[in-house]
N, C-alpha and C positions, 0 to 999 in steps of 0.2 A: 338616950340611946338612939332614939329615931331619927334625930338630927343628924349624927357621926352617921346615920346607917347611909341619908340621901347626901351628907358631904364628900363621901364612899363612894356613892353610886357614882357623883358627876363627877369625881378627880378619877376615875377609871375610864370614865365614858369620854372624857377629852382628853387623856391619854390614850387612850387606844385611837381617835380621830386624829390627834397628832404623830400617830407611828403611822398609821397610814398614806397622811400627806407627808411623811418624812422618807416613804417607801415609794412612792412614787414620785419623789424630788429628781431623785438620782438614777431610775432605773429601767429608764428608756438609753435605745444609742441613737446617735443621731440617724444611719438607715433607717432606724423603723418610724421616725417620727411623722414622716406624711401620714403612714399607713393609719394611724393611731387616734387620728383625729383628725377631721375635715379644718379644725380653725386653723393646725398647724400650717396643714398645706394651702389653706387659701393666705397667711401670713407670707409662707414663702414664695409663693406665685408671686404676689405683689411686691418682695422685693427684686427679685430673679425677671420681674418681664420688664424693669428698665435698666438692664445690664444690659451691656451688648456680647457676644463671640462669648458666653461662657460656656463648656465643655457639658454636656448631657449629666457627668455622675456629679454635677452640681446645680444643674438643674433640676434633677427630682431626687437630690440627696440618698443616690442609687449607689454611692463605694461601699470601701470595708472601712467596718467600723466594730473596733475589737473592747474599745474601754468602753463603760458605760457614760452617762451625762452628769456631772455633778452641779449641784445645788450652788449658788454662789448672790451674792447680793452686790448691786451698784446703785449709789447714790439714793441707796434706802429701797429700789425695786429688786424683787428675786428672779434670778434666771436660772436655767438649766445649761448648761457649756460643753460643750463635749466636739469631738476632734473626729473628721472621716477623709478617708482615705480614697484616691483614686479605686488602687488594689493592694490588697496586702504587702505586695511585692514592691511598687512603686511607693512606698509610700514617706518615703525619705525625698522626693522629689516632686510629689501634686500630692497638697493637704490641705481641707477647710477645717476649720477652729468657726463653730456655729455657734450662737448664741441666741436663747429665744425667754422671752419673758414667759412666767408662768401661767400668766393671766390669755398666753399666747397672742398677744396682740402686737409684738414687736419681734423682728428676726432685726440681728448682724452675722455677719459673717467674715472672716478674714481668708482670703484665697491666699496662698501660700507656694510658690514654685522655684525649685532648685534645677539649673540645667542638670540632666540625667547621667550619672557616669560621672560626678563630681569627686575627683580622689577624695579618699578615709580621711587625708591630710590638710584638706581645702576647710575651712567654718562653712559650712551651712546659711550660718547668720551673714555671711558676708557678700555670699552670693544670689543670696534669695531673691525674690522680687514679691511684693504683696501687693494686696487688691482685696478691700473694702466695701464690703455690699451692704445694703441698707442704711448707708449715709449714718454711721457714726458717730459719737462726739468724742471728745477725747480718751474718757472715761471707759467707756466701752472699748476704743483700741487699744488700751491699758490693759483691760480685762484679758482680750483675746491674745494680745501678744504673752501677758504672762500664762495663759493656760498651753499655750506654742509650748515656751520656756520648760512646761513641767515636763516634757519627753527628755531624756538624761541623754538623748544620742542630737538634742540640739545643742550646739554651741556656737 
C-alpha cells in the first residue's frame, strides 16, 4: 500500500510540473516577451543590432499581437512561434512570425511585408517581400513560413 501511495504521490507531482511547463509553452504573445524576461530581450537585442533600417515595432517587438505563442519543435529543440503585427489594422501588410527557443537562447524571425492597398484580388504570397533575422537555416524558415501559412486570409 505505501509503495502505490509514493508511486501516487510522484505520478501527480510530475503531472502537475508538466501542465505547468505545458501552460507556459503557449501562453505568452510575442508583445509581451521582452517584458517577461530579461534573456528574452538580451536574445533579441543580439539579433536585431546586426540588422540594419528595421522599423522600431520590430525592434522591441512593440505591435499587435492578438494570438498567443504556440509550442512547436525543430530538429528535436522546442520553440515558442507566434506572429506580431505592426497594428492591428495594418496587419495584412507588415508582419513578424518570431520564433524563440525555450531555453531562450536563440531568436528567428521572419519580416514579412505586402505593398499597402494591395486589391482582395492580388495573393499576398505573390507580392510579399520577406526578411530573415537571426541567420536561419533552412529548417527554421520552413518553420516560420508554415506558421505565415496558418492565417486563412494568406494565400
Amino acid at each position: 500500500m505505501r509503495t502505490s501511495f509514493h508511486s501516487l504521490a510522484a505520478a501527480l507531482l510530475m503531472g502537475g510540473s508538466t501542465m505547468v511547463m505545458a501552460a507556459n509553452d503557449g501562453q505568452a504573445r510575442v508583445n509581451e516577451l521582452l517584458s517577461s524576461s530579461p534573456e528574452y530581450r538580451q536574445t533579441w537585442t543580439s539579433v536585431v543590432k546586426k540588422e540594419e533600417r528595421l522599423p522600431d515595432w520590430v525592434i522591441n517587438l512593440s505591435g499587435a499581437s492578438e494570438q498567443q505563442m504556440q509550442a512547436v519543435t525543430e530538429e528535436g529543440k522546442p520553440f515558442i512561434v507566434g506572429p506580431l503585427c505592426e497594428t492591428k489594422d495594418s496587419c495584412k501588410s507588415k508582419r513578424l512570425i518570431v520564433a524563440f527557443s525555450l531555453d531562450k537562447d536563440d531568436a528567428y524571425a521572419m519580416l514579412v511585408e505586402v505593398p499597402a492597398g494591395l486589391p482582395s484580388d492580388k495573393s499576398p504570397t505573390r507580392h510579399a517581400t520577406y526578411r530573415f533575422l537571426g541567420d536561419p537555416d533552412e529548417g527554421m524558415k520552413k518553420l516560420l513560413d508554415e506558421e505565415l501559412r496558418k492565417d486563412p486570409n494568406w494565400y
